[in-house]
DSSP file (Angstrom, degrees, kcal/mol; ACC not computed):
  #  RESIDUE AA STRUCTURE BP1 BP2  ACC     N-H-->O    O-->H-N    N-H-->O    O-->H-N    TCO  KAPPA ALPHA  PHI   PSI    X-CA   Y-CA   Z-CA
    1    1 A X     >        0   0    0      0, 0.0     4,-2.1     0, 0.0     5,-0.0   0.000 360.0 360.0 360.0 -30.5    9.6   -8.5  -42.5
    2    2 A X  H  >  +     0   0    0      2,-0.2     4,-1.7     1,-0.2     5,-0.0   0.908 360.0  55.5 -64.8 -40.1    7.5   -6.3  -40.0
    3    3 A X  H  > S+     0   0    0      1,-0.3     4,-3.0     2,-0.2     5,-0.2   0.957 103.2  46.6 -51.5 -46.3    6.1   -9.7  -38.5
    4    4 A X  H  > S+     0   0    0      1,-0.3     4,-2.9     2,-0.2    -1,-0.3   0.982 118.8  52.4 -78.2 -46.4    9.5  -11.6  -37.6
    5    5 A X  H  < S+     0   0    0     -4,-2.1     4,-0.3     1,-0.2    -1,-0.3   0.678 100.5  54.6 -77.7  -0.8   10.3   -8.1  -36.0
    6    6 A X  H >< S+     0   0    0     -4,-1.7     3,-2.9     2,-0.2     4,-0.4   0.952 115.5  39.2 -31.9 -70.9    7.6   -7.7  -34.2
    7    7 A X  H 3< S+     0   0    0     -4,-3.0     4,-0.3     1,-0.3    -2,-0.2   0.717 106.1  63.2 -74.8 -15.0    8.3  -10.9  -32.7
    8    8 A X  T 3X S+     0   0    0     -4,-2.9     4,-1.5     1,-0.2    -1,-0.3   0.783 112.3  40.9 -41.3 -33.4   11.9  -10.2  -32.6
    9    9 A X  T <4 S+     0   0    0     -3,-2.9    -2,-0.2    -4,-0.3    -1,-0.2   0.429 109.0  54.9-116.9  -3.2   10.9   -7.3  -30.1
   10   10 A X  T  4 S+     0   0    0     -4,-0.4     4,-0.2     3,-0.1    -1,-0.2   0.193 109.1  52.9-106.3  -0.5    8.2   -9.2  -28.1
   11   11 A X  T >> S+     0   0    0     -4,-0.3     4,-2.3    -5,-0.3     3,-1.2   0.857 110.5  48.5 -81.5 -79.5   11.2  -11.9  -27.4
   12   12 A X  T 3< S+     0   0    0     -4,-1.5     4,-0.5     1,-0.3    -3,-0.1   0.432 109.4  51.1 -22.8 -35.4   13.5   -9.1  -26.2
   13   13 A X  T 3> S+     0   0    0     -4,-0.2     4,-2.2     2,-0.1     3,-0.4   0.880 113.5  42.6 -83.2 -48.5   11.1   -7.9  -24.1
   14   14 A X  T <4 S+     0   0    0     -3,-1.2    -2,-0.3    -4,-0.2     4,-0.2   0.643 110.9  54.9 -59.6 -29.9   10.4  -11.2  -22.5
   15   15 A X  T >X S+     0   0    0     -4,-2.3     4,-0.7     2,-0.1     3,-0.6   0.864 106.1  53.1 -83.1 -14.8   13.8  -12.2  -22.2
   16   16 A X  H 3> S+     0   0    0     -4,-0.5     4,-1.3    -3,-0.4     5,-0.6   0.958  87.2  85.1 -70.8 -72.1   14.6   -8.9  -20.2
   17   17 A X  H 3X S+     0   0    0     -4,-2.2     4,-0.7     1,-0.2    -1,-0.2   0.467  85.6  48.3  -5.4 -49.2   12.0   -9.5  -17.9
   18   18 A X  H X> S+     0   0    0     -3,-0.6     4,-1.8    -4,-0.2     3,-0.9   0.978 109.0  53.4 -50.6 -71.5   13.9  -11.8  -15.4
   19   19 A X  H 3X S+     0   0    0     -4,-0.7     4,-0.7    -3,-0.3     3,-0.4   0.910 113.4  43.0 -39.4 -43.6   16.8   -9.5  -15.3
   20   20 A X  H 3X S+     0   0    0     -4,-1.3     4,-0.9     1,-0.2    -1,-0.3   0.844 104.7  66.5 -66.5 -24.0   14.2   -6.5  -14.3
   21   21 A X  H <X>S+     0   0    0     -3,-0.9     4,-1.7    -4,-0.7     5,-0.8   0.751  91.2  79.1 -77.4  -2.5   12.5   -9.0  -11.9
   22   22 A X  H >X5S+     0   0    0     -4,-1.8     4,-1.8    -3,-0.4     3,-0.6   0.981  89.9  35.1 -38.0 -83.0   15.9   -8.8   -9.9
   23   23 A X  H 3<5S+     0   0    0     -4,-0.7    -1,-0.2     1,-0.2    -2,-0.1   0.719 122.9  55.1 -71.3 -26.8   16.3   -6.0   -7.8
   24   24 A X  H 3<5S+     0   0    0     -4,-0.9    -1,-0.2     1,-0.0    -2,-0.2   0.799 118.5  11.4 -54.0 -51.7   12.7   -6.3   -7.3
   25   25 A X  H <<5S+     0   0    0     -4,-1.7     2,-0.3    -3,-0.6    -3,-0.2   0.666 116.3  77.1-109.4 -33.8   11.2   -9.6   -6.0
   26   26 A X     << -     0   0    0     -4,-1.8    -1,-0.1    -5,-0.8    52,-0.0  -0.572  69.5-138.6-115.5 134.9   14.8  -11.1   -5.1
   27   27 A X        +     0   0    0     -2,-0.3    -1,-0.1     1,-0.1    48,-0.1   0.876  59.3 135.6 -44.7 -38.8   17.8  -11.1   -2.5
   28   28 A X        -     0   0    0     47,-0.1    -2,-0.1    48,-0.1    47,-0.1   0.432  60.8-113.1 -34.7 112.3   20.1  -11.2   -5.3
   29   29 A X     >  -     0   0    0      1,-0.1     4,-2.3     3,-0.1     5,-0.1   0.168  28.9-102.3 -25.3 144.0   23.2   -8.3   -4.5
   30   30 A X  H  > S+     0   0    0      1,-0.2     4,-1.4     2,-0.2     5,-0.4   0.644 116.0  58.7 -21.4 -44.0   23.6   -5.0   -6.7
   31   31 A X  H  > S+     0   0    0      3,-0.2     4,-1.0     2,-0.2    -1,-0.2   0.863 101.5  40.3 -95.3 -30.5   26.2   -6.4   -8.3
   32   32 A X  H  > S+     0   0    0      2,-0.1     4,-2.7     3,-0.1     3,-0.5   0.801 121.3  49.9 -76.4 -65.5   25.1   -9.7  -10.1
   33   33 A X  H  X S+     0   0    0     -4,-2.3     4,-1.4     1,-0.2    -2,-0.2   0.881 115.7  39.7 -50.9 -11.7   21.6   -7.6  -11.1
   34   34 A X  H  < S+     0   0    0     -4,-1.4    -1,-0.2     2,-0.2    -3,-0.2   0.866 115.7  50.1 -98.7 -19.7   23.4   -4.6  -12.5
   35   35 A X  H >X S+     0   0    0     -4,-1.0     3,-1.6    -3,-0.5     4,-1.5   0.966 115.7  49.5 -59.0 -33.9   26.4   -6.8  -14.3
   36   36 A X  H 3X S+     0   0    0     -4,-2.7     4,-1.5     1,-0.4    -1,-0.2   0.872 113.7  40.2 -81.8 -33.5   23.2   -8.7  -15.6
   37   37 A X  H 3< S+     0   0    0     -4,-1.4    -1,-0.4     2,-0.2    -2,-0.2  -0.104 113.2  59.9 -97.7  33.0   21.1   -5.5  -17.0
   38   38 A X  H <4 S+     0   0    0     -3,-1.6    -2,-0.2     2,-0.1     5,-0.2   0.654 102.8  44.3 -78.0 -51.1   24.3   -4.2  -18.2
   39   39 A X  H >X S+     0   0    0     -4,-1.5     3,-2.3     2,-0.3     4,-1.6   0.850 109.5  65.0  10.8 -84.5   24.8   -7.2  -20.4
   40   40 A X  G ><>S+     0   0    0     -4,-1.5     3,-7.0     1,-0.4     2,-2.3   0.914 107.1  41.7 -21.6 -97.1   20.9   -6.5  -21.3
   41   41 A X  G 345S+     0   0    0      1,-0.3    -1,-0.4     2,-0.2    -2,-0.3   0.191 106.5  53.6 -61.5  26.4   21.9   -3.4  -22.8
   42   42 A X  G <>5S+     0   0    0     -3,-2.3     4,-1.2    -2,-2.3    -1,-0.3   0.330 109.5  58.8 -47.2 -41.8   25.1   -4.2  -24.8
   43   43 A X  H <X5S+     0   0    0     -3,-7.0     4,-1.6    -4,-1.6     5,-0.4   0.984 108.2  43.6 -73.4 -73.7   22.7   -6.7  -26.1
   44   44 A X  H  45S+     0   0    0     -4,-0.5     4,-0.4     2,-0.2    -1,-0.2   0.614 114.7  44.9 -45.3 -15.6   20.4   -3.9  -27.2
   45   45 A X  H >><S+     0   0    0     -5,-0.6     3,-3.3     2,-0.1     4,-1.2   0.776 114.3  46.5 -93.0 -89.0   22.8   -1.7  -28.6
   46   46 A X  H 3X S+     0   0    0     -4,-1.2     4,-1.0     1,-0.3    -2,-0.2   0.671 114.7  54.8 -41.7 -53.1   24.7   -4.3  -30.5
   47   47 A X  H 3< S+     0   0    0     -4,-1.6    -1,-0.3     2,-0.2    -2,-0.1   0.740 108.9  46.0  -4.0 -55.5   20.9   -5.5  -31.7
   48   48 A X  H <4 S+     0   0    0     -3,-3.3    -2,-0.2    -4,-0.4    -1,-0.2   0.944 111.9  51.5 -84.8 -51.0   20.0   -2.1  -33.0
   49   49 A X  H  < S+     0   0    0     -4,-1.2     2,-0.4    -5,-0.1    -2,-0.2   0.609  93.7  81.6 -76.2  -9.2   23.2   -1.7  -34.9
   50   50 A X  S  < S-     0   0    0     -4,-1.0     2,-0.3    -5,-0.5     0, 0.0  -0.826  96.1 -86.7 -94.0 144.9   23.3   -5.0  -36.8
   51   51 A X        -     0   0    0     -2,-0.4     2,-1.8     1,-0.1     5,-0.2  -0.476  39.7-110.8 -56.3 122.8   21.4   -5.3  -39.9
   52   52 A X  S    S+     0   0    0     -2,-0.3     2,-0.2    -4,-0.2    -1,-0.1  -0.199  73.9 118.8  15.7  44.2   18.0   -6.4  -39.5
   53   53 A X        -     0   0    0     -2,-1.8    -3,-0.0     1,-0.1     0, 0.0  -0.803  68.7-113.9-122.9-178.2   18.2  -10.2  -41.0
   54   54 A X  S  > S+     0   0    0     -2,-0.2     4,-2.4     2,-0.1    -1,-0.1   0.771 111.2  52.9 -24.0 -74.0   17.6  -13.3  -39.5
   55   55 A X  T  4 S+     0   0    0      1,-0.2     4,-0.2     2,-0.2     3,-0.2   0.990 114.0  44.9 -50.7 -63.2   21.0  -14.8  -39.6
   56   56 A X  T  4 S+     0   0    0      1,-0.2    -1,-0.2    -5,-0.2     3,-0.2   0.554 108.8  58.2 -73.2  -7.2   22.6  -11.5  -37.7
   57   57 A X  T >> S+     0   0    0      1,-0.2     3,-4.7     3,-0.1     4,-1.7   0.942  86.2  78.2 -79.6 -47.3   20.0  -11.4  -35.4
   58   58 A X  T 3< S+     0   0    0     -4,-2.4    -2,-0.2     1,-0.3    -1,-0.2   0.261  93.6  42.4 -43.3 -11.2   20.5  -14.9  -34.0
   59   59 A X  T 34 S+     0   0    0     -3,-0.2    -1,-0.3    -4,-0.2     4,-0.1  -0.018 114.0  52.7 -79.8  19.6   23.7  -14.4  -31.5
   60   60 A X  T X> S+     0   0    0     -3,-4.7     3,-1.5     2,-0.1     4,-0.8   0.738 112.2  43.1-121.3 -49.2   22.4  -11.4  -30.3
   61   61 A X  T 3< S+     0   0    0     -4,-1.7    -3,-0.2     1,-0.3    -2,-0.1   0.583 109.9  55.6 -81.4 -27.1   19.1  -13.3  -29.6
   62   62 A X  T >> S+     0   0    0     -5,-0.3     4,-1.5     2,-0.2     3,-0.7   0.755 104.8  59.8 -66.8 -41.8   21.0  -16.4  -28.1
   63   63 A X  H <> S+     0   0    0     -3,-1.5     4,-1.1     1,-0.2    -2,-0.2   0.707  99.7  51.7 -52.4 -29.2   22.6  -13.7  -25.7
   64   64 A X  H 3< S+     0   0    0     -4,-0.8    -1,-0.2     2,-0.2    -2,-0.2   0.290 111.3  54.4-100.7  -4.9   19.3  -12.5  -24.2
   65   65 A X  H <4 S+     0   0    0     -3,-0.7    -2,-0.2    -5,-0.2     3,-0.2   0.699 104.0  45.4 -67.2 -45.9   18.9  -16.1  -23.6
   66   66 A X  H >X S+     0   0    0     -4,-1.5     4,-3.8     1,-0.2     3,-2.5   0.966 113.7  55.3 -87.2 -60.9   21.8  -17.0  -21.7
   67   67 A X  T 3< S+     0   0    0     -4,-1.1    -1,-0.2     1,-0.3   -27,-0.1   0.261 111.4  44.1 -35.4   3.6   21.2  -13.7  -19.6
   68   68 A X  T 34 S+     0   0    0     -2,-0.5    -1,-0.3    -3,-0.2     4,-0.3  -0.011 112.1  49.8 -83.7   3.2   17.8  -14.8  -18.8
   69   69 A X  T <> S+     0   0    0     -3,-2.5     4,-1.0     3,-0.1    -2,-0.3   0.680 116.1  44.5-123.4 -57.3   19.0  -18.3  -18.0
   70   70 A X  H  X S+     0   0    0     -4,-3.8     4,-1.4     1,-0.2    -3,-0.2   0.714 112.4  48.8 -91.3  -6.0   21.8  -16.8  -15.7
   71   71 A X  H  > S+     0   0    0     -5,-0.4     4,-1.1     2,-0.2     3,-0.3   0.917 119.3  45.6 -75.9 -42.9   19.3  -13.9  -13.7
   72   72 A X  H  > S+     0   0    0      1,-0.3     4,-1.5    -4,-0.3    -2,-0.2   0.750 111.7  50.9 -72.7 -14.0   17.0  -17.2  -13.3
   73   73 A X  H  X S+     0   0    0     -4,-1.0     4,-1.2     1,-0.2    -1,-0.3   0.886 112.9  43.7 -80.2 -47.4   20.0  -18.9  -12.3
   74   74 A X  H  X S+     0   0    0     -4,-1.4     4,-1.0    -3,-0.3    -2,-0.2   0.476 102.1  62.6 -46.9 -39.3   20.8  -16.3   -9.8
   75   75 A X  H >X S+     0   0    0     -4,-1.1     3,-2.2     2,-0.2     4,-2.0   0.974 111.8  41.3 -28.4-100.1   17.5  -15.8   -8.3
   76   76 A X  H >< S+     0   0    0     -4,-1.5     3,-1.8     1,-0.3     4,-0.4   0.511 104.0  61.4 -19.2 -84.9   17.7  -19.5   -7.2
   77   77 A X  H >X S+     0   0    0     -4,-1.2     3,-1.2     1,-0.4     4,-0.9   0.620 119.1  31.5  54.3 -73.8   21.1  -19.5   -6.2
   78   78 A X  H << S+     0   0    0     -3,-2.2    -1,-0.4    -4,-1.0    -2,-0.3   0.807 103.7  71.1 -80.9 -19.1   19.9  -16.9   -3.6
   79   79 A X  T << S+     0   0    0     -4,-2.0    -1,-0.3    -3,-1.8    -2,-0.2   0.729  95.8  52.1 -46.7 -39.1   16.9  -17.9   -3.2
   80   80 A X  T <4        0   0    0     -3,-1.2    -1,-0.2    -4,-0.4    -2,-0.2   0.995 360.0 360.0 -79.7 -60.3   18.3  -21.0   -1.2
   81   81 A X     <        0   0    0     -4,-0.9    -1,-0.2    -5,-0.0    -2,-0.1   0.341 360.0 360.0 -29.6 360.0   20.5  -18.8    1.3
């Protein structure tokens, strides 16, 4: 059980990444990167307060997907401008 949350928590960390790489490397506005790391953490709270299986992890782990998928999405987006 420690393993699969290990890797539960080395996913989490890797899907967050984009969202932190925002405000940093990319024009993207204040307001798409902080809706997007608010998101982030809703995910993490709601994460920490569900039981610890498989099953229950797996929308909260699909969430941190599509919020890495929409920072990357965003990035581009401005990227082009």
């Amino acid at each position: 059980m420690f393993f699969i949350r290990l890797l539960i928590f080395i996913f989490v960390i890797l899907a967050i990444l984009p969202v932190v790489d925002l405000p940093l490397a990319t024009a993207v506005p204040v307001y798409v990167w902080l809706l997007l790391a608010v998101f982030d953490l809703l995910l993490i709270i709601v994460w920490r307060r569900r039981k610890k299986t498989k099953v229950a992890s797996g929308p909260v782990l699909a969430g941190f997907i599509i919020v890495a998928a929409l920072a990357v999405a965003a990035s581009q987006f401005y990227a082009v401008e």
